[in-house]
C-alpha positions as CSV (number, residue, x, y, z in Angstrom):
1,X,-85.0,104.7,-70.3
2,X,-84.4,101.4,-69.0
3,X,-83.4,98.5,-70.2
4,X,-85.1,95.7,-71.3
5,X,-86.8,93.6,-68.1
6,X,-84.4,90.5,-67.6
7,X,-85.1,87.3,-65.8
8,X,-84.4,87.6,-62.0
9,X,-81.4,85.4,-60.5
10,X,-82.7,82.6,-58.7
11,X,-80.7,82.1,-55.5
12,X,-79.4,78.4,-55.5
13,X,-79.3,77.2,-51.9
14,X,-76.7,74.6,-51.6
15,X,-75.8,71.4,-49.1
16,X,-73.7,72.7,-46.6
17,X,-70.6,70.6,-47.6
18,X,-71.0,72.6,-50.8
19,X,-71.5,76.1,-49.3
20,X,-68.2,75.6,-46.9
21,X,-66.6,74.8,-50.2
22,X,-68.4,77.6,-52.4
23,X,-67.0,80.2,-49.8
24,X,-63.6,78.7,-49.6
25,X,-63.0,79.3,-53.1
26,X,-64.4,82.5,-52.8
27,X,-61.8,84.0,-50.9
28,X,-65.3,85.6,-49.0
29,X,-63.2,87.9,-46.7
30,X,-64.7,88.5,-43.2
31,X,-63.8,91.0,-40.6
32,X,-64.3,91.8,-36.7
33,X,-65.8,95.2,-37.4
34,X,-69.8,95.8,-36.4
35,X,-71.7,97.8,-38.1
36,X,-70.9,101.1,-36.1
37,X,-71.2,104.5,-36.9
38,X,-74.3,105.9,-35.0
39,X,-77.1,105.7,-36.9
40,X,-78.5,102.8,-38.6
41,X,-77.9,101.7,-42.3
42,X,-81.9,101.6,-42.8
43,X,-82.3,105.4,-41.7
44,X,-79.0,105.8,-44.0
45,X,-80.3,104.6,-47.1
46,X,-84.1,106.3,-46.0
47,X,-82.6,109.6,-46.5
48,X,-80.4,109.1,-49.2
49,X,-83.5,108.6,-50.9
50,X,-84.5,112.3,-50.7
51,X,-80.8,113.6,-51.0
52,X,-79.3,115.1,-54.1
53,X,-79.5,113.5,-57.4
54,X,-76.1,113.1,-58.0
55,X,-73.5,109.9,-57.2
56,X,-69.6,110.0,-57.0
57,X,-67.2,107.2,-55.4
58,X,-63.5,107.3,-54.1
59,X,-60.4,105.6,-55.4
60,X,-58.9,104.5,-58.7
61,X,-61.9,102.6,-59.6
62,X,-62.3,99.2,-60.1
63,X,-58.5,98.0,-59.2
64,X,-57.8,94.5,-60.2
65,X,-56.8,91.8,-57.9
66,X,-53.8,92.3,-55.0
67,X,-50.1,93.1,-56.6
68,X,-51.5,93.9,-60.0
69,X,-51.2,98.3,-60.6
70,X,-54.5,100.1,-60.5
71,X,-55.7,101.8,-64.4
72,X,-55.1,104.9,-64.0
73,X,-57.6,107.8,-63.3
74,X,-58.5,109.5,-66.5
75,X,-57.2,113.5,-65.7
76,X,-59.9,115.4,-68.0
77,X,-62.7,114.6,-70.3
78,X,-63.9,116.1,-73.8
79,X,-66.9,117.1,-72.5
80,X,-65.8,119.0,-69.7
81,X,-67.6,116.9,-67.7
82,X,-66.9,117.6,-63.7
83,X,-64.3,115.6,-62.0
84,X,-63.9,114.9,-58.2
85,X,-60.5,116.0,-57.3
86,X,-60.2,116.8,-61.2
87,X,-59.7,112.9,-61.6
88,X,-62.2,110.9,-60.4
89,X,-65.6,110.1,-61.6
90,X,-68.7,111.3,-59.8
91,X,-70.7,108.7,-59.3
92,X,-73.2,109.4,-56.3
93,X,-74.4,111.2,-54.3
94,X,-73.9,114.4,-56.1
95,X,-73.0,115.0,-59.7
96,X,-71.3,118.8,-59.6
97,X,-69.9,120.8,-57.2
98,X,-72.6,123.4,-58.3
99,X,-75.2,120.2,-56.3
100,X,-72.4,120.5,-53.5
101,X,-72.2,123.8,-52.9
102,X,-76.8,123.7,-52.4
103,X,-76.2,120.9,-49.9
104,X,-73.5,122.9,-48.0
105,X,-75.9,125.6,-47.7
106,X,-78.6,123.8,-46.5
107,X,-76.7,121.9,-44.2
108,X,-74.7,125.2,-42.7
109,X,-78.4,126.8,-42.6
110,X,-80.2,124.0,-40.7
111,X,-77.7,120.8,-40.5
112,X,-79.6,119.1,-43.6
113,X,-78.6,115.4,-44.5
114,X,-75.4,115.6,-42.1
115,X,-74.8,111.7,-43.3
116,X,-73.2,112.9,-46.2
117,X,-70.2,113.9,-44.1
118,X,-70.2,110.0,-43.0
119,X,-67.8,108.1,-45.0
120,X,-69.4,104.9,-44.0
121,X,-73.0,106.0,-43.8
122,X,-72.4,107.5,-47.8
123,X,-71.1,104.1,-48.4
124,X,-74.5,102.3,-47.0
125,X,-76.4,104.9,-48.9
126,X,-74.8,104.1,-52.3
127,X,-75.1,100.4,-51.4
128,X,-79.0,100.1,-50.5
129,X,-80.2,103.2,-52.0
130,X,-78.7,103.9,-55.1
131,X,-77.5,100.1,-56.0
132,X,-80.4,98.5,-54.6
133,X,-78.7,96.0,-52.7
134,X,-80.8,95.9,-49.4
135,X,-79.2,92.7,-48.0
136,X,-75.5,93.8,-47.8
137,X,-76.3,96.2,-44.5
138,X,-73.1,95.8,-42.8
139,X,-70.1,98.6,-41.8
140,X,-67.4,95.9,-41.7
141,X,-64.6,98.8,-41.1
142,X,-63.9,102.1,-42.5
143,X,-60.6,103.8,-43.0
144,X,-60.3,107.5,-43.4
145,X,-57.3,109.6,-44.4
146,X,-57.7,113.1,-44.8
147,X,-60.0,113.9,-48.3
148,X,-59.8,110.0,-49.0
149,X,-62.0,106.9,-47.4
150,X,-62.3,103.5,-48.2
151,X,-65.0,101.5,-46.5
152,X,-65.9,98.2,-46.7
153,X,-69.4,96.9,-46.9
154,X,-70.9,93.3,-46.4
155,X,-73.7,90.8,-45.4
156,X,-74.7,89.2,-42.5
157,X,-72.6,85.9,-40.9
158,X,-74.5,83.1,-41.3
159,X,-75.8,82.4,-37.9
160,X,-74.5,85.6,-36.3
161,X,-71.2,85.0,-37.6
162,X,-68.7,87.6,-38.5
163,X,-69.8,89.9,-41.6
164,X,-68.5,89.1,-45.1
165,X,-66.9,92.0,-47.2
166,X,-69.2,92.7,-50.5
167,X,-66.9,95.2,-51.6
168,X,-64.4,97.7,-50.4
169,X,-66.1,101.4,-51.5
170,X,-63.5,104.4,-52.6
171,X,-64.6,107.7,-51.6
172,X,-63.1,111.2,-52.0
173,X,-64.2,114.5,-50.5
174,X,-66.1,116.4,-52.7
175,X,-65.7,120.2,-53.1
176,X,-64.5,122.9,-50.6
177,X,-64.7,123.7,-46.8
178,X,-64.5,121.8,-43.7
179,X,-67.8,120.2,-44.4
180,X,-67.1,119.1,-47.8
181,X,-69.2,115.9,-48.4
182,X,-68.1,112.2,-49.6
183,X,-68.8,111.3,-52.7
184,X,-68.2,107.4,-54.2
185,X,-66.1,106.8,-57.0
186,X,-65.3,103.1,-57.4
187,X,-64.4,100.2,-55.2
188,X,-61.3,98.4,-54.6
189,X,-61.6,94.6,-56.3
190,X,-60.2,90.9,-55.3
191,X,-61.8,88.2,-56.1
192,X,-64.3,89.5,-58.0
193,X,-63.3,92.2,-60.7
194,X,-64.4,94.8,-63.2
195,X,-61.5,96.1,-65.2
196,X,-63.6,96.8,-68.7
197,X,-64.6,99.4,-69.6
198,X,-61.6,101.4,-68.7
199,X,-62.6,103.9,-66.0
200,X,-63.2,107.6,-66.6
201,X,-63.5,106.3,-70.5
202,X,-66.0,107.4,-73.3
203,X,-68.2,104.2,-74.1
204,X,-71.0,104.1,-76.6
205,X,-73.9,101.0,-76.1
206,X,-73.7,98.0,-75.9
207,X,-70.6,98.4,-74.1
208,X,-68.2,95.0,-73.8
209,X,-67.8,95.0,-69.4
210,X,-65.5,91.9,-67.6
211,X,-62.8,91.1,-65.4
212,X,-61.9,88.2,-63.1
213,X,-63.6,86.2,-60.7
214,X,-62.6,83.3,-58.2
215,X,-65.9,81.4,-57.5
216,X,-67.8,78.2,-58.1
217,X,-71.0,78.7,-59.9
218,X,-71.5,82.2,-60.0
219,X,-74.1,83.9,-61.7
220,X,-72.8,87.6,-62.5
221,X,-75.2,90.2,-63.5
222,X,-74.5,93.5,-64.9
223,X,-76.5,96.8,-64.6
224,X,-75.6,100.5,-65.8
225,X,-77.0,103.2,-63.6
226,X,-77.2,107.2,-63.2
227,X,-77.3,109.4,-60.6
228,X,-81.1,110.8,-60.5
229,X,-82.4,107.8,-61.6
230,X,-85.2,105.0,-60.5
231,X,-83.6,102.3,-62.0
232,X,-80.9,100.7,-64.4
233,X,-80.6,102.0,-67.9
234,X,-79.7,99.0,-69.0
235,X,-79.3,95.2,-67.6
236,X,-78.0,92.1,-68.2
237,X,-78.7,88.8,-65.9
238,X,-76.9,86.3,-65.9
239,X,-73.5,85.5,-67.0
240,X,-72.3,82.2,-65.8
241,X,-68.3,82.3,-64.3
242,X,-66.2,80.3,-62.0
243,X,-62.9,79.1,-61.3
244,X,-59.2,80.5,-60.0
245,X,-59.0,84.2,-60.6
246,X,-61.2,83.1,-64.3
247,X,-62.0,86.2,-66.8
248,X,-65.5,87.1,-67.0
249,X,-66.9,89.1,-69.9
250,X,-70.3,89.9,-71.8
251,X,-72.0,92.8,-73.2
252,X,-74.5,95.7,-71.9
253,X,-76.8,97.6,-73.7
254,X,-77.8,100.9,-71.8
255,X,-79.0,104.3,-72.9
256,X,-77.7,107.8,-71.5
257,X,-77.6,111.1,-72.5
258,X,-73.6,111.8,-74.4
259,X,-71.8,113.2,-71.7
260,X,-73.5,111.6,-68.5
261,X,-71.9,109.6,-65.6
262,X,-72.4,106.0,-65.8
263,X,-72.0,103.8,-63.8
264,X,-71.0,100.1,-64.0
265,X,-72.3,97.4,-61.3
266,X,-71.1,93.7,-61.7
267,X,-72.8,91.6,-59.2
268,X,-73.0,87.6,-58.1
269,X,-74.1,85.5,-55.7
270,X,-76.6,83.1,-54.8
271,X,-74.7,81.0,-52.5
272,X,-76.2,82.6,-48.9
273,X,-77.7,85.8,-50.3
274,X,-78.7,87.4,-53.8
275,X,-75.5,89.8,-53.8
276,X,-72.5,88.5,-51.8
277,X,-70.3,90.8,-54.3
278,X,-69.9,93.2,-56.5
279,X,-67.8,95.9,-58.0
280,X,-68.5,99.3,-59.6
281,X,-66.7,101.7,-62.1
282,X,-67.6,104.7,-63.8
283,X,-67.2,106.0,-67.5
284,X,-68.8,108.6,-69.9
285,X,-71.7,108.0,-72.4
286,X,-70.2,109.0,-75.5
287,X,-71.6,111.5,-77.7
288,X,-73.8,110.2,-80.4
């Protein structure tokens, strides 16, 4: 059910007076954070691999740039399709509380996949393992409060230097009990934006994705994914963007049962790695 194969994006090395000025623009955030959290993003992702087959994410997904008021989370579907918290959209690791409630067993029986009640190592997971993005391997920070987490992830400094934020991951507690699990439900966007489709919304293909994007020479590339999958259902590469906070926008095709999760990936870079960004959000395949 994927989509059709699309040329890869070629990463464009650049001189470094260009790269100093590529990143300026960028806004690319960095922080003093290591990667922390115990054990390492490779074993992380490893077992994520094996774990349900399901995916979920955090906050209001997909908020536009600083000062400008989150879309709201949509508070039901037709379908009756599960909702985290009843109003956010499972996007990975698990799909139901039904999926859940068999990890919480096996866990409480024999401490199976205890990473999933990791904020940060979830976050990895979704990154590397579900996304695909093996080069953003950092745990830049993480910050918990109570059922909600939001954790940013990121790539290597050049030369050892501090970390650069990919994206900030939403996550929400998922279920009942003390050892509820995390699940992802969008990321928190700046400079780099995905505010169409409108989360938790019913979308038929080819869907019409976009936002913003501050950037020189970027080279965006859009993917639609669901949990349980081994690979996009759809993909688009590449849409060219730049500028000051410039709109984006260009059209997926995908193909998922009515009903289903998907989820939305924007992605660009090229500049010092092939993802230096991106930005998720979830909607619901419409019925046919």
């Amino acid at each position: 059910m994927s989509g059709p194969p699309s040329a890869p994006c070629r990463i464009r090395r650049r001189p470094p007076a260009v790269l100093a000025a590529a990143l300026a623009a960028l806004g690319f955030l960095a922080a003093a954070c290591g990667t922390g959290s115990g054990s390492s993003p490779a074993a992380t992702f490893a077992a994520a691999s094996s774990g349900p087959s399901s995916g979920s994410s955090f906050a209001e997904p997909s908020a536009t740039a600083p000062g400008t008021p989150a879309p709201s989370p949509v508070p039901g579907t037709s379908s009756g399709a599960p909702l985290v918290a009843g109003r956010y959209q499972p996007l990975w690791p698990f799909t139901d509380e039904k999926q859940v409630r068999a990890w919480q067993e096996g866990y409480r029986a024999g401490g199976h996949q205890p990473w999933h009640l990791d904020a940060g190592q979830t976050a990895l997971a979704f990154t590397q393992g579900y996304l695909g993005f093996k080069g953003i391997d950092q745990l830049v920070d993480s910050k918990v409060d109570g059922v909600r987490a939001r954790v940013s992830v990121g790539i290597r400094g050049e030369g050892g230097g501090r970390p650069g934020i990919a994206a900030v991951i939403h996550l929400v507690k998922f279920g009942t009990g003390t050892d509820a699990p995390w699940e992802v439900v969008g990321t928190d966007d700046t400079t780099f934006s995905l505010t169409a489709p409108r989360y938790g919304s019913s979308v038929s293909s080819p869907v019409k994705a976009g936002g913003t994007i501050t950037g020189v020479d970027e080279s965006i590339r859009l993917q639609a994914r669901v949990a349980g999958g081994t690979g996009p259902i759809g993909e688009r590469c590449c849409v060219s963007a730049g500028g000051e906070n410039r709109p984006w926008s260009a059209t997926l095709d995908f193909r998922a049962a009515p009903g289903q999760t998907v989820t939305i990936v924007a992605s660009t870079g090229g500049h010092i790695a092939d993802v230096e960004r991106f930005a998720v959000t979830g909607v619901r395949a419409a019925p046919r």
